[in-house]
C-alpha positions in Angstrom: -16.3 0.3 19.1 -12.3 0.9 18.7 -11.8 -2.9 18.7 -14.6 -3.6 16.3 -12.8 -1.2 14.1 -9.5 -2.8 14.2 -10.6 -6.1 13.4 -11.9 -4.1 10.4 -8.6 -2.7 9.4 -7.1 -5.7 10.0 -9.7 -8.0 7.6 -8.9 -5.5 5.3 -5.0 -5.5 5.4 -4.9 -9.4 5.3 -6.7 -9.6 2.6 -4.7 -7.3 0.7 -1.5 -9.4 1.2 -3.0 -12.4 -0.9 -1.7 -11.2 -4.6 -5.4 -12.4 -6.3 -7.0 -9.6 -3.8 -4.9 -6.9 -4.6 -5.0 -7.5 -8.5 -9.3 -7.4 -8.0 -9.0 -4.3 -6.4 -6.6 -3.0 -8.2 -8.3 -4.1 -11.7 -12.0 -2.7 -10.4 -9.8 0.7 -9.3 -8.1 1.1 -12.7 -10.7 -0.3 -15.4 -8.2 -3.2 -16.2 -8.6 -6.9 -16.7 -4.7 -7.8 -16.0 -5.5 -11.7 -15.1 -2.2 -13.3 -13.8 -1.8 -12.8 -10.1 1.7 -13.6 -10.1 2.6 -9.7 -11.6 1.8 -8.0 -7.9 4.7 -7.7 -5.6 3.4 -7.1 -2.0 5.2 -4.4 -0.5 4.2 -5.0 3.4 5.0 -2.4 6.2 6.6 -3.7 9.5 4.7 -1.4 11.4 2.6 2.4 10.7 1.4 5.0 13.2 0.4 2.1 15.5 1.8 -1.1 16.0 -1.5 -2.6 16.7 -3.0 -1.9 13.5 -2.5 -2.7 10.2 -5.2 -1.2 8.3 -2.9 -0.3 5.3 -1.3 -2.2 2.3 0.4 -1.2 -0.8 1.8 -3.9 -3.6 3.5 -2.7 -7.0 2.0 -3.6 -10.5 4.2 -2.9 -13.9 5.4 0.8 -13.0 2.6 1.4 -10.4 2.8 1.6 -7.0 -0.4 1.6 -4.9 -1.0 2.1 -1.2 -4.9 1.2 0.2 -5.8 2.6 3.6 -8.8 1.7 5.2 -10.4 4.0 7.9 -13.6 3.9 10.1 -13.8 7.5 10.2 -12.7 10.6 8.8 -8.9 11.2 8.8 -7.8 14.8 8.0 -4.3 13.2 8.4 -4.3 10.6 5.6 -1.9 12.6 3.2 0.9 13.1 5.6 0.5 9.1 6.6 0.6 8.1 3.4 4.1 10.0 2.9 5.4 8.3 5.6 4.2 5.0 4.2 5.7 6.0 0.9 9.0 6.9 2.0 9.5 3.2 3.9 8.5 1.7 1.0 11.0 3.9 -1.1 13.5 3.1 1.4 13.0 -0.4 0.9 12.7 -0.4 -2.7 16.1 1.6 -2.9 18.2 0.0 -0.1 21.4 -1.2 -1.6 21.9 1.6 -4.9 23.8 4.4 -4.4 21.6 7.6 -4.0 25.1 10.0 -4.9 25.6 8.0 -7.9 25.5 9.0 -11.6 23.3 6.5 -12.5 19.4 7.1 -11.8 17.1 5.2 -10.1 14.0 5.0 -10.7 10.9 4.4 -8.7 7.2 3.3 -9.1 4.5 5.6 -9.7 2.8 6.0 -6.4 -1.2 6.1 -6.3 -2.9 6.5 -3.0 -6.7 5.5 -2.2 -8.6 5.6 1.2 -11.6 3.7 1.4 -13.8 4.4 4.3 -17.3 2.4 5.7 
């Protein structure tokens, strides 16, 4: 059963990196009909909680920043993984501006969405 439900995670996860994939969902998530492809930014993750699997994904699009997780089963857990997945892609986003600065930075909105089968 555990491998049959990393392959899952994994289907899932590839299928998010393609920028067509992510707009469907995103469009089907957000009632919107954006149409060009070419205004999601794939944010990927290096590695989560496991280094085995990748069942999660986030890309930006305009001010929005969204991070899909797929699970087999209940995770009571999801919220503090999903910080951690926000603050690497924060990181990343960031690297390179001065935090101390007077100038602010700004950052996409984040929106976080667990699907489960």
């Amino acid at each position: 059963m555990s491998g049959n439900r990393e392959y899952k995670s994994d289907v899932f996860s590839m299928l998010l990196e393609e920028p067509e994939n992510a707009l469907e969902i995103y469009n089907g998530l957000n009632n919107s009909d954006y149409k060009d492809a070419g205004i999601v930014k794939i944010m990927t993750h290096e590695s989560g909680f496991s280094l085995t699997v990748r069942n999660d994904s986030s890309f930006i699009v305009g001010s929005d920043i969204n991070f899909y997780e797929h699970q087999s089963s209940y995770n009571p857990n999801m919220s503090i993984r999903h910080l951690v997945y926000f603050s690497k892609t924060v990181e990343k986003l960031i690297k390179g501006n001065n935090v101390f600065a007077d100038r602010k930075i700004t950052i996409p909105t984040p929106h976080f969405v667990v699907f489960y089968n």
